[in-house]
C-alpha positions as CSV (number, residue, x, y, z in Angstrom):
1,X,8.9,-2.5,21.9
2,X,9.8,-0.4,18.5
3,X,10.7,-2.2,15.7
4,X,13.6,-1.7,14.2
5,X,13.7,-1.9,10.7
6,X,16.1,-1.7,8.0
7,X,14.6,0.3,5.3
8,X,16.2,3.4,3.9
9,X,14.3,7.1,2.7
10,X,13.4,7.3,-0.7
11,X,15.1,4.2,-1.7
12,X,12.5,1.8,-3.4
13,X,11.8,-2.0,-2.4
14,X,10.0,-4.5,-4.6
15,X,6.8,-6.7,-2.6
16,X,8.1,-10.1,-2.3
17,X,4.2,-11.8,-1.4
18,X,0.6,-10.0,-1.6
19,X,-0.7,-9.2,1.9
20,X,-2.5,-6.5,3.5
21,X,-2.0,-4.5,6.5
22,X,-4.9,-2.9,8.4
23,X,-6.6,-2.3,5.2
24,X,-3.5,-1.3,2.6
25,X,-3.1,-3.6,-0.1
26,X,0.6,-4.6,-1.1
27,X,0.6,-6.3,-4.0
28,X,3.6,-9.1,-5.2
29,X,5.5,-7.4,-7.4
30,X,4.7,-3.5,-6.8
31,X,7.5,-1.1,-6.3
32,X,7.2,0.9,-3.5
33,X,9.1,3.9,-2.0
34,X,10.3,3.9,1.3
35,X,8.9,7.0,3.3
36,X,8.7,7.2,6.9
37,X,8.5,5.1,10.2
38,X,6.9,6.0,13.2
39,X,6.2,4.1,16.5
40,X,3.6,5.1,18.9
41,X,4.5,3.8,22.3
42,X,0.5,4.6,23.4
43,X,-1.1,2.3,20.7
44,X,2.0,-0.3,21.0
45,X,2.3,0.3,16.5
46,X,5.4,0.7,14.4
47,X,4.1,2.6,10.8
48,X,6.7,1.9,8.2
49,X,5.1,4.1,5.0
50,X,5.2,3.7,1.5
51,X,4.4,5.4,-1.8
52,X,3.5,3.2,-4.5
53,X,5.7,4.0,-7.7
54,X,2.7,2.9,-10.0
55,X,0.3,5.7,-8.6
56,X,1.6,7.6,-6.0
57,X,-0.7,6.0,-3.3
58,X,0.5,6.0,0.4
59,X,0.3,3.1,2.0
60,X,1.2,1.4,5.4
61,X,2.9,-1.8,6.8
62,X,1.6,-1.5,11.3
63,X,2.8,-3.9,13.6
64,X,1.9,-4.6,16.5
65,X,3.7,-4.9,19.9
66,X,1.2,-7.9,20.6
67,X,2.2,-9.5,17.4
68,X,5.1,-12.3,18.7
69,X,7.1,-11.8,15.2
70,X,10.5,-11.0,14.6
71,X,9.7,-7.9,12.9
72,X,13.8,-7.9,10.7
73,X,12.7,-11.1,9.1
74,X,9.3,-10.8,8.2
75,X,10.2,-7.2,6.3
76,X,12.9,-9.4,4.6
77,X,10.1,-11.8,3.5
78,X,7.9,-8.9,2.7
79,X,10.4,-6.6,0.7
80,X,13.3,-6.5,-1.1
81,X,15.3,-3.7,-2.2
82,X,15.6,-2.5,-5.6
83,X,19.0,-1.8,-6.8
84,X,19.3,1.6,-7.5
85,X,20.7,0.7,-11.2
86,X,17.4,-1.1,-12.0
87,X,15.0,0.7,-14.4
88,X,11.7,0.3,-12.6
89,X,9.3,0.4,-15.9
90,X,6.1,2.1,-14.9
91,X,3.5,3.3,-17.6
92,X,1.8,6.1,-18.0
93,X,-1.8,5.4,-17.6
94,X,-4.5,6.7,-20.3
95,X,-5.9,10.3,-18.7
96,X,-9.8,8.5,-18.9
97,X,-11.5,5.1,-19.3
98,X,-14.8,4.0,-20.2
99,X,-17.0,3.4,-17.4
100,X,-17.3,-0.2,-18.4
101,X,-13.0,-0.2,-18.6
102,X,-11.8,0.4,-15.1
103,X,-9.7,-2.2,-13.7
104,X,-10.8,-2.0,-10.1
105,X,-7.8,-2.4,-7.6
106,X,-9.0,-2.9,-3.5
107,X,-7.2,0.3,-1.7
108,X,-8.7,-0.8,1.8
109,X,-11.0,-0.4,4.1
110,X,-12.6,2.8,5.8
111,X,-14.5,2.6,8.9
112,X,-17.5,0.3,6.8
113,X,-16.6,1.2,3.1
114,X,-14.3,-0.6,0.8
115,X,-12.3,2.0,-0.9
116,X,-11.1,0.9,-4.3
117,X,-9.3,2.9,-7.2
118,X,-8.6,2.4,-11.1
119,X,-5.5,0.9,-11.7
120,X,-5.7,3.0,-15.4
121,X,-7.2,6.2,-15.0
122,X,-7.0,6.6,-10.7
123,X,-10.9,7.0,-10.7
124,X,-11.8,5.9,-7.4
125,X,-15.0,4.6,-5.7
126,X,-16.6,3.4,-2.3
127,X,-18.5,0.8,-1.5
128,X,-20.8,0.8,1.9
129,X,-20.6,-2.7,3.1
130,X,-23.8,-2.7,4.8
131,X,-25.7,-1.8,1.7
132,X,-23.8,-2.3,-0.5
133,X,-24.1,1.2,-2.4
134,X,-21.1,2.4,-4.5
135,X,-20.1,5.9,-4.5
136,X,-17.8,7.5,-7.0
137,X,-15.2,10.5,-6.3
138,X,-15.1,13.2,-8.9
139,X,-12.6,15.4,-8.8
């Protein structure tokens, strides 16, 4: 059964509560942009994506067929619009930290690595969660 949701392309919606969603992080109070929805009638998932305004990450809010919610009021619980008047005040982040300065934001989990990313500089790293070895990604 597709969820029907309300949400509207490219118009921006402000996280009402923290939760995460099959391992994307949404935060209380990040702005996101509204991208796409897709429902796969196979896996029984409706994919409502995001960007987040703060760093251009995508991520995604999946439901679940199995999931006995009603899907219209949870994404008003979730989300709320922005109006498009608002100014939605987002920094520019410093180009580099110190490696001792990263502020360390959970992006979610990949197969058995924690994937995280600096909330300042967008350095990100990996963390195997059987050994617990961090890897970093230089670009």
């Amino acid at each position: 059964m597709k969820a029907e949701l309300k949400f509207v392309k490219d118009r921006k919606y402000r996280v009402r509560r923290d939760f995460t969603s099959r391992g994307d992080l949404f935060r209380s109070g990040d702005v996101v942009v509204f991208r796409y929805q897709s429902y796969s009638p196979y896996d029984g998932l409706t994919e409502t994506g995001f960007t987040k305004l703060a760093n251009g990450w995508n991520i995604v809010w999946t439901v679940s067929d199995s999931e006995r919610i009603d899907v219209d009021r949870e994404a008003r619980e979730l989300f709320e619009e922005v109006a498009a008047n608002e100014d939605v005040c987002i920094a520019s982040p410093p180009p580099m930290c110190s490696p001792d300065k990263h502020d360390w934001e959970l992006r979610g989990y990949i197969r058995d690595h924690e994937s995280y990313a600096c909330r300042i500089c967008g350095q990100e790293k990996y963390r195997n969660l059987e050994s617990n070895v961090e890897s970093f990604v230089v670009s």
